[in-house]
N, C-alpha and C positions, 0 to 999 in steps of 0.2 A: 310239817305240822302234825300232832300228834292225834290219836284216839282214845277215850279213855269210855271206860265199860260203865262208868255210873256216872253223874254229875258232867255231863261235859263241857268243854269250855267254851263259847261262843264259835270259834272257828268249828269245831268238831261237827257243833250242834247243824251249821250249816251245812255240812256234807250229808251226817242225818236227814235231813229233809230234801236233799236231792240239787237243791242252788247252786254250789260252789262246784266249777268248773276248776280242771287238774292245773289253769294254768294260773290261780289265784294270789298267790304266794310271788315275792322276787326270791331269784338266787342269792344265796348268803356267799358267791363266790367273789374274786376282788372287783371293783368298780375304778376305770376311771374316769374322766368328764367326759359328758351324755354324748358326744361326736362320736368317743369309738366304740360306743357298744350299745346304745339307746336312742333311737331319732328323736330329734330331737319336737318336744311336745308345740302344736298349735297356737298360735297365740293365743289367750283369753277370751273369748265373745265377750258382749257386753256384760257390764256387771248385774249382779242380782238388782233386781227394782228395788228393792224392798231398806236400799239405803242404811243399813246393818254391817255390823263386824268392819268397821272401818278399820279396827286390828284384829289381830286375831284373836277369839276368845279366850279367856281366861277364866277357870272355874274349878268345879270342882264333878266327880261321876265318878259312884262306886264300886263301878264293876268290875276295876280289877283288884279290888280287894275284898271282895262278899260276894261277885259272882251273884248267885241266885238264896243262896243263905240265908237262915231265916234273922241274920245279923241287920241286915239291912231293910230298916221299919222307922217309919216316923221319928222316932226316938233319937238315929242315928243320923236321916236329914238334918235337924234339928240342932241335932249338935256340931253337926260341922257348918254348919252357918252362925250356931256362935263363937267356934271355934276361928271362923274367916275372920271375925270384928276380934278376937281378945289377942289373938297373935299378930294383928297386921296386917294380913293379908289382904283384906282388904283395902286397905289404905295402898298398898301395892300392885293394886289393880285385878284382882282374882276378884268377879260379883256372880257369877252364875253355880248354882245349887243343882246339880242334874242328875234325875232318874233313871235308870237306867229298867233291864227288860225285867219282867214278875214284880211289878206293881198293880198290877188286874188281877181279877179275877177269871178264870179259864171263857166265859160266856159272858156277852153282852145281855143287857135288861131285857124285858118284853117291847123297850120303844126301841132297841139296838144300840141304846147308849154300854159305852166302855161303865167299867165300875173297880173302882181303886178294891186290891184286897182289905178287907173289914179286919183280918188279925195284923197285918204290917202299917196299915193305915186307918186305923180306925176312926179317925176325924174328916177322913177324906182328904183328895190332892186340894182343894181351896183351900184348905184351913191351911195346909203346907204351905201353900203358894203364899197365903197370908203374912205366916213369919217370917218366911226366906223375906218376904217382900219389907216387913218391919224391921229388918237388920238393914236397909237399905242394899238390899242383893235382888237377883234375879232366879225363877226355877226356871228348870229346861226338864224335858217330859222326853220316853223315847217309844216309838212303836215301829211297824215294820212294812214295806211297800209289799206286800204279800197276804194271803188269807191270814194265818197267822205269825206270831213271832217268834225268837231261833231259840228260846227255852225249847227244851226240850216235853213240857206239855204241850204247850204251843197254847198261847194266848192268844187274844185277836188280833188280827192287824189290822191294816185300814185300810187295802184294797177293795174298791170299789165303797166304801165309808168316809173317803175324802176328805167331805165337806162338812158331813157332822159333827167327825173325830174333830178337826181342824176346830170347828166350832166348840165342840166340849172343853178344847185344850183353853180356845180364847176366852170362855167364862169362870175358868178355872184359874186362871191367869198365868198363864205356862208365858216365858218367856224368850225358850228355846227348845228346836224339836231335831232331836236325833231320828233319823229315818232308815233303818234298815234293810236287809234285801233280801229275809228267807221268806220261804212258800209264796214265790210270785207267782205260781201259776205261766212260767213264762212269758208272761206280759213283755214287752221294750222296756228297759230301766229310761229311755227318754219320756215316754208316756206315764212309765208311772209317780216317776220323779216332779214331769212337769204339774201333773193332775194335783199334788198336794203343795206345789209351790202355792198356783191357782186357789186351792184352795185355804190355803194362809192366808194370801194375801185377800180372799174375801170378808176373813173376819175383821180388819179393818185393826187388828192389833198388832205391833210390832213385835215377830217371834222369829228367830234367827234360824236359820233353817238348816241343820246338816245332815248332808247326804252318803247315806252311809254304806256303798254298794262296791265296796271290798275293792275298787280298782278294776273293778270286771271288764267294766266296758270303754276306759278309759277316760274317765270324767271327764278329768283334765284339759279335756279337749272340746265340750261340750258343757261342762256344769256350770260355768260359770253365768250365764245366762240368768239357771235358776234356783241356786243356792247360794250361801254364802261359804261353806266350805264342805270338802269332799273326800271321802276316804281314796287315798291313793293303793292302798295294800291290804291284806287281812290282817286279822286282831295281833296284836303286839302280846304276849307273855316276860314275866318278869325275869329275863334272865338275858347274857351279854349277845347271845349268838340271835337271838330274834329281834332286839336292839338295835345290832349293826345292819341285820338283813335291811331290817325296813328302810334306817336310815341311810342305805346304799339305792336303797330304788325310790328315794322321795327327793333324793340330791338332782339326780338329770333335770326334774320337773317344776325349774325354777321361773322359766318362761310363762306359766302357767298361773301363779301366783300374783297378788295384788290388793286392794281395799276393796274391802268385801267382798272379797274371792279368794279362797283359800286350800293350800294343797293341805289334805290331814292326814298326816302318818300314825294316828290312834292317840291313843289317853299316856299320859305320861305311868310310872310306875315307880320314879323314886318317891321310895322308901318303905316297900314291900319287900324286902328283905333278899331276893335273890342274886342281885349284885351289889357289889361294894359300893364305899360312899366317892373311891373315883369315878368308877363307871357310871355311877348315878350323876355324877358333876356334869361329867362327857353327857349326858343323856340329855341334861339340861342346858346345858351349853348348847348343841346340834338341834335341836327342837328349836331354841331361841334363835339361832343364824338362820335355819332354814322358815323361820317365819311364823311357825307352826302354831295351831291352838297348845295352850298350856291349860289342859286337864288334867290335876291331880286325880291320882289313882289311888294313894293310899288312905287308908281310914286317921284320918289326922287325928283321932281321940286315943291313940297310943303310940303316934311318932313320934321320933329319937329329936331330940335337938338340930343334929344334925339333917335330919329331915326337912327342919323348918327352914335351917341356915343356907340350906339350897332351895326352897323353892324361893323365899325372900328376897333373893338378892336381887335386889332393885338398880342395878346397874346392868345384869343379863336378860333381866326382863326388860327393859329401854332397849336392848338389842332386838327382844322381837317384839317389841308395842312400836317401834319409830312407824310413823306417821305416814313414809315413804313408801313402806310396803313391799319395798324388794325382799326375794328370797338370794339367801343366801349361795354362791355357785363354787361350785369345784374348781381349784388353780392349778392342783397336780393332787396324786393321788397314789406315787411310786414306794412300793414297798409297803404299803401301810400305813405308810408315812403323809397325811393329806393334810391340804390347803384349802381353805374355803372363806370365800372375803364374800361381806354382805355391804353395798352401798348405803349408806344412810340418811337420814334427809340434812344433814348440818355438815354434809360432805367430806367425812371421816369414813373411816370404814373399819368392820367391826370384823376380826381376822381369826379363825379356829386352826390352832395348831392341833390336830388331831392323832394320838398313835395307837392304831389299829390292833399293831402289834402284842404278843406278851413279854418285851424286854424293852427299857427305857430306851426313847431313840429320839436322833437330834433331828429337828422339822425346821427349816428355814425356807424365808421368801425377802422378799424388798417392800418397798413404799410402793414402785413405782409399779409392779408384779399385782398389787391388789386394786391399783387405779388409782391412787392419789398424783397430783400434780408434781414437780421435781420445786423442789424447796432447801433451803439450807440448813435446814433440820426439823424432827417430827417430834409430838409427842406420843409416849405411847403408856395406854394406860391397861393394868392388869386388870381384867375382872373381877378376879377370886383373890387376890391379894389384896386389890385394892390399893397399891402404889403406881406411880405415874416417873417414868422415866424420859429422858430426851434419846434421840437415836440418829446417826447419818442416813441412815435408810435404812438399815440390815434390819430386819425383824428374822428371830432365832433363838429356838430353848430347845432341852433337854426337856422332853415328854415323858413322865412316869407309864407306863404299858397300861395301856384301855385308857388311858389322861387326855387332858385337854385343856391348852392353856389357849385362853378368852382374852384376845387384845382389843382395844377400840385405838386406831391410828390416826393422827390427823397432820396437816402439813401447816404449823401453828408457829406464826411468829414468837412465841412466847416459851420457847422452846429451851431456851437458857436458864431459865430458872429453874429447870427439873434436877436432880441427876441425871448422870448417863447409863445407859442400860447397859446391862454386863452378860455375857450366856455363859452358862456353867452347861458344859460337856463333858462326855465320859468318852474313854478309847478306852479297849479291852471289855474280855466275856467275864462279868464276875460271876462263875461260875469256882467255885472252891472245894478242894477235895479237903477234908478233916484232917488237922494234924500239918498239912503243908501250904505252901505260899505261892499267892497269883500275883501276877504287877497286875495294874490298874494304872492307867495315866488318867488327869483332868486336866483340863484347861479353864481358863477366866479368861472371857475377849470382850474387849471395851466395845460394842455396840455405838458408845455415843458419837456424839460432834466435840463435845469435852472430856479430858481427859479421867480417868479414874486413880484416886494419887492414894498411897498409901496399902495398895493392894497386898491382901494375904487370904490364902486358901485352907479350911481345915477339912478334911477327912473322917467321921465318925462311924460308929458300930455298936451293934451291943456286946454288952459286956465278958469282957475274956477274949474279945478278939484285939488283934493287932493291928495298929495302922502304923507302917513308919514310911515316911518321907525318904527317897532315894533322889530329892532334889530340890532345888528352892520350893518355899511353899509362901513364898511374897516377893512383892518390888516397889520402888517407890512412886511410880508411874506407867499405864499403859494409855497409853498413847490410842486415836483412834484405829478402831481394825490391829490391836496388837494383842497378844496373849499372853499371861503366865502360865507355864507349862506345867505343870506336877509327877514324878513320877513316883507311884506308890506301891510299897510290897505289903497284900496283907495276909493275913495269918487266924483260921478259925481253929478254935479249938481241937484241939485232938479227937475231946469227946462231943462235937458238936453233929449234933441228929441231922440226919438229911434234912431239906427244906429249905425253905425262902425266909432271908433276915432282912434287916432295914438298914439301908447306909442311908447318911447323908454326907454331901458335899457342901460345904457353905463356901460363901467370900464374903470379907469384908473391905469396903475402900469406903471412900469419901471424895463427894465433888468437888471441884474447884472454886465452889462456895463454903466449903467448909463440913455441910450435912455429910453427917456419916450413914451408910448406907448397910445393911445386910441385907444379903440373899441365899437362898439356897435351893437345891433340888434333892427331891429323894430319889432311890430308884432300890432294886433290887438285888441281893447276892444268893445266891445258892448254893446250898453245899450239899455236894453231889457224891456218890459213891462210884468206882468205878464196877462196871458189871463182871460178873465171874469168867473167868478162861471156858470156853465150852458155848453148849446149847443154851442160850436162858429164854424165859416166856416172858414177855415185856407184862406180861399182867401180874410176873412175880414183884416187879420193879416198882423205885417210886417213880413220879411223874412228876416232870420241870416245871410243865403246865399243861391245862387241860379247859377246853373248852366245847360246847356240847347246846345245840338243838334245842332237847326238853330234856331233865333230869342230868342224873350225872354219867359220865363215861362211866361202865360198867365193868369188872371185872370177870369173865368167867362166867359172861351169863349175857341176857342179850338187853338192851335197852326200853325200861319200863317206863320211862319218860319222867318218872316223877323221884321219889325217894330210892333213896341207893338201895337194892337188895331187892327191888322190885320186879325186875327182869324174870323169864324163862332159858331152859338150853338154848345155847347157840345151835341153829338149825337154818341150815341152807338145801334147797333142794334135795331136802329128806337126809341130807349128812348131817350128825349131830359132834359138835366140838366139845372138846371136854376146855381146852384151856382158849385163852383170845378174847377182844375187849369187842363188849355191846355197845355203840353210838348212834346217835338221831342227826341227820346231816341237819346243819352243817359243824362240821366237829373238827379239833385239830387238837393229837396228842404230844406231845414231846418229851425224849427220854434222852439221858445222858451215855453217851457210849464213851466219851473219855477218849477218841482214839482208838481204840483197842478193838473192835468191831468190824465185820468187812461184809456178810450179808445179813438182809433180813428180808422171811418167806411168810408167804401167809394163804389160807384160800378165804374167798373174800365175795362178798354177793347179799341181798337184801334178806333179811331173817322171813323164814315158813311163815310167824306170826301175824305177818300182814299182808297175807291170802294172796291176790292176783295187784295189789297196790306196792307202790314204792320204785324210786328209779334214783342212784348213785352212781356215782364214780370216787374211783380211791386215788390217793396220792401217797407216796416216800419222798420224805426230802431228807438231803444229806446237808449240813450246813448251811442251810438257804437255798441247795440248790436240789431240782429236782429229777430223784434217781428212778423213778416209775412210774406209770400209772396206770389203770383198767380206762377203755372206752365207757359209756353207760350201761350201768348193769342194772337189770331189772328183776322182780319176780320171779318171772318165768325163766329165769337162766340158771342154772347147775353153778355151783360153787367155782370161782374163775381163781386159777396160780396167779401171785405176785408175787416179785422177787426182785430185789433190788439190789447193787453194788454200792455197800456205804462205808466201805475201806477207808478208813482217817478220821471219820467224820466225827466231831467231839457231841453235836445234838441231832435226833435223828427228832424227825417227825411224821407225823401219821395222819392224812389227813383226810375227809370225806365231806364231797361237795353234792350238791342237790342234784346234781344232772339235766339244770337248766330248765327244769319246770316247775319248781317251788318244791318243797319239805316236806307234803303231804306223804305222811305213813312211811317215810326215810328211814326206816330200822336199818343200821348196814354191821354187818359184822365182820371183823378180824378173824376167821376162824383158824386154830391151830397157827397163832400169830409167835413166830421166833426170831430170835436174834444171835447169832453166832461170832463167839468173839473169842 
């Protein structure tokens, strides 16, 4: 988790004021189901009284797009509650309008009443409440189980103001209360949590109550009683590696979830700009399997199309509005490669082919693997596609890197009239040096119960590159469980710049009803350069791929968490580096050795910058496998040698893990990082 010297982010803000204990944060290291690495969570107490969130919320809170900003002001409520009615969203289930913290003013009145700020809100919260309320929507108001709130002026909060705040919310017509956890004075988060359930439920108004205490004390175990939903973790930021952290520590705590009781892994974030529109898919897909509230985070009066096209989609939100309430659980989790089936209430089940990874990869399971009954055939319908295929069982795709393909399965007499599913798979690294030629195999395997007739495979690229066929690329039937094979030689331009291009794989056949079908998958090529004969510093180098904490992996400087170039010297135990990569665990780099490489040295240890905080561990991996690593290194420890033996190995990787206590101030550097080839 980072620091940052002005404006800090909600999480920071909580350290600031002394709340946030070291162990706040999950490891962003691999997960897999809750038995080998997480006890597994209590059952649920009873549920909230208060008979609310019989799904899980759906709305809207704009704190992770304006923060504390002076953007965010009546003006901009307002419009995203027209914005909910003129795009749909409401009509797809999104109705709450929520405020988020610096909507007050620093002091209460002379009676101790709260008081909306007069320049952001100058008609006051009722008059808000009023319009949100004539769009036929809901507001939701937020303050903090502490003297004040985790802004960094600190606003009021409502400890020991309970019942009045409570009160002021219910005449103001709030219809949802975020409840926070800085400056609690210590108090028990069970007393103080319970003291404003109590006092909710005195005003006699229906206000959904979320409890917002970072996973500290382990809700999950206890909340249920008196909220309707509960932060499991600390504050989510827009980017892939805080993402996956949460969503690895919100998956064990499936047990825990139900109607009107809810695990919450924070505010959503697509379409604030820091990950792609896959990863944003994955973001939306994972939040829907595991049950999750669906709070947009971005300021919807300048989202992309594609913005809308994902939160819209009314067939991923019925994955997490069904009625039944289960969360979603872990099936496997191998390699990156994870499994994750949610029971449904209409006894289908809704399946996350997830890949963790940054290289497309093939993720299979069965019918019978996610709980469905044994049947003579399924249907299975795509989320994001939105086509519906028949299958003997086999559920199995080809995952674009950070993707996520969204199935609903069911064991449907009616399963004959679908097509039959087909998986398009890759074999081989497309990894491509400029100028020369990689094979590449693909396969098309009939998934269905009927046959796929007419089969042929095509291979694409952009333009100047070469795709040629070294084998059939059709047949006239595949047969269930059979494949056409492909083998392919391709060829990037001579002059083609390092970096990552787009292939697609398609196939086309037709069922044995006649429907012609197309499919296809993307995935990614890279054209790689081999590294020089000698000494070279991987921060001279391009990078295959790079993933990173806060801000971006750094060259030759240390990790400033935000914009590139932000960073100071690399500095460990008063050693100053002149060349080696600045990263915020958890992080993982990857460079192309080609073969031709045999070691790589480094000293390595938490950057000066972040005083007596920070705890890492480093990793080398040699082809997926791993050729090093440091124990946990902290602060207080002198710059530690790493040196690994990566003799053959065509991708080296570099990676840094939390050290099992959360992210908190994880500056780790590369110092004097080489590679010898």
């Amino acid at each position: 988790m980072r620091h940052l010297p002005s404006r800090p982010t909600r999480a920071s803000r909580h350290r600031v004021v002394g709340a946030l204990t070291a162990g706040l944060l999950c490891t962003a290291g691999a997960v897999v189901p809750a038995a080998a690495h997480t006890p597994a969570p209590a059952p649920a107490v009873a549920e909230a009284a208060n008979g609310l969130a019989l799904t899980p919320p759906m709305g809207f809170n704009n704190w992770n797009s304006t923060h504390c900003r002076a953007e965010f002001n009546e003006a901009m409520v307002k419009g995203i509650a027209d914005i909910f009615v003129e795009k749909g969203l409401k009509d797809a289930g999104y109705q709450y309008v929520n405020l988020d913290d610096c909507w007050a003013v620093p002091q209460r009145d002379a009676e101790g009443q709260l008081e909306a700020d007069p320049v952001r809100f100058p008609h006051g919260i009722k008059a808000v409440a009023d319009y949100v309320h004539s769009k036929g929507l809901k507001l939701g108001i937020y303050t903090s189980a502490g003297t004040r709130t985790c802004d960094s002026v600190g606003l009021p909060g409502a400890l020991g103001h309970e019942f009045s705040d409570a009160r002021q919310f219910a005449d103001w017509g709030v219809d949802y209360l975020k409840y926070d956890n800085c400056n609690n004075q210590g108090v028990d988060a069970r007393e103080r949590y319970t003291t404003m359930r109590d006092a909710l439920a005195a005003t006699g108004r229906p206000i959904v109550y979320s409890i917002c205490e970072w996973g500290e004390n382990k809700p999950w175990e206890w909340a249920a009683g008196l909220g309707n939903l509960w932060r499991t973790t600390g504050d989510i930021n827009d980017s892939w590696s805080s993402m996956l952290s949460i969503m690895k520590h919100n998956l064990p705590l499936a047990a825990a979830a139900g109607p009107g009781h809810w695990n919450d892994p924070d505010m959503l974030e697509v379409g604030n700009g820091g990950m792609t529109d896959t990863e944003y898919r994955t973001h939306f897909s994972m939040w829907s399997v595991m049950a999750a509230p669906l709070l947009i985070g971005s300021d919807l009066r300048t989202a992309s199309q594609e913005t809308f096209d994902i939160l819209s989609n009314e067939e991923v939100i019925a994955v997490d509005q069904d009625p039944l309430g289960k969360q979603g659980e872990v099936l496997s989790s191998e390699g990156g490669r994870w499994v994750v089936a949610k029971e449904m209430e209409d006894g289908s089940r809704a399946v996350a082919l997830f890949n963790e990874t940054g290289s497309a990869q093939r993720i299979s399971t069965t019918a019978a693997a996610v709980g469905l009954p044994q049947a003579s055939g399924y249907t299975v319908r795509d989320l994001w596609d939105h086509s519906t295929r028949n299958t003997a069982g086999g559920l199995s795709a080809t995952v674009p890197a950070h993707g996520t393909v969204l199935l609903r399965v069911a064991a449907d007499p009616r399963w004959a009239a679908h097509p039959p599913a087909v998986e398009l798979a890759l074999e081989g690294s497309p990894l491509v040096e400029a100028g020369r030629t990689a094979a590449l195999t693909t396969g098309v395997t009939d998934l269905g119960r009927t046959p796929a007739l007419a089969v042929s495979a095509a291979l694409t690229g952009p333009a100047g590159w070469k795709m040629k066929a070294a084998s059939a690329t059709g047949t006239a039937a595949l047969p269930t469980g059979r494949a056409l094979t492909t083998r392919w030689r391709v060829t990037a331009p001579a002059g083609a710049a390092p970096g990552t291009y787009d292939l697609t794989l398609t196939a086309q056949y037709r069922s044995p009803t006649g429907k012609r079908v197309r499919a296809s998958v993307p995935f990614q090529a890279h054209v790689v350069v081999a590294p020089p004969a000698g000494g070279v510093y991987p921060s001279d180098l391009p990078q295959l791929s790079a993933s990173n904490g806060y801000g971006p992996v750094e060259k030759d400087t240390s990790n400033g968490e935000s914009a590139a170039g932000d960073g100071h010297p690399l500095t460990i135990g008063g050693e100053v580096y002149t060349k080696g990569l600045g990263v915020h665990a958890a992080s993982s780099v990857e460079y192309y050795a080609g073969g031709a490489c045999d070691t790589v040295t480094a000293r390595v240890g938490v950057d000066d910058e972040k005083g007596a905080k920070g705890t890492v561990a480093f990793e080398i991996w040699a082809d997926g496998v791993k050729a090093a690593s440091t124990g946990v290194l902290t602060n207080a420890m002198a710059p530690q040698p790493l040196s690994a033996d990566v003799t053959g190995a065509r991708v080296v990787r570099l990676v840094v893990t939390d050290g099992g206590d959360g992210v908190d101030s994880d500056h780790a550097d590369w110092g004097d990082l080489r590679m010898t080839c």
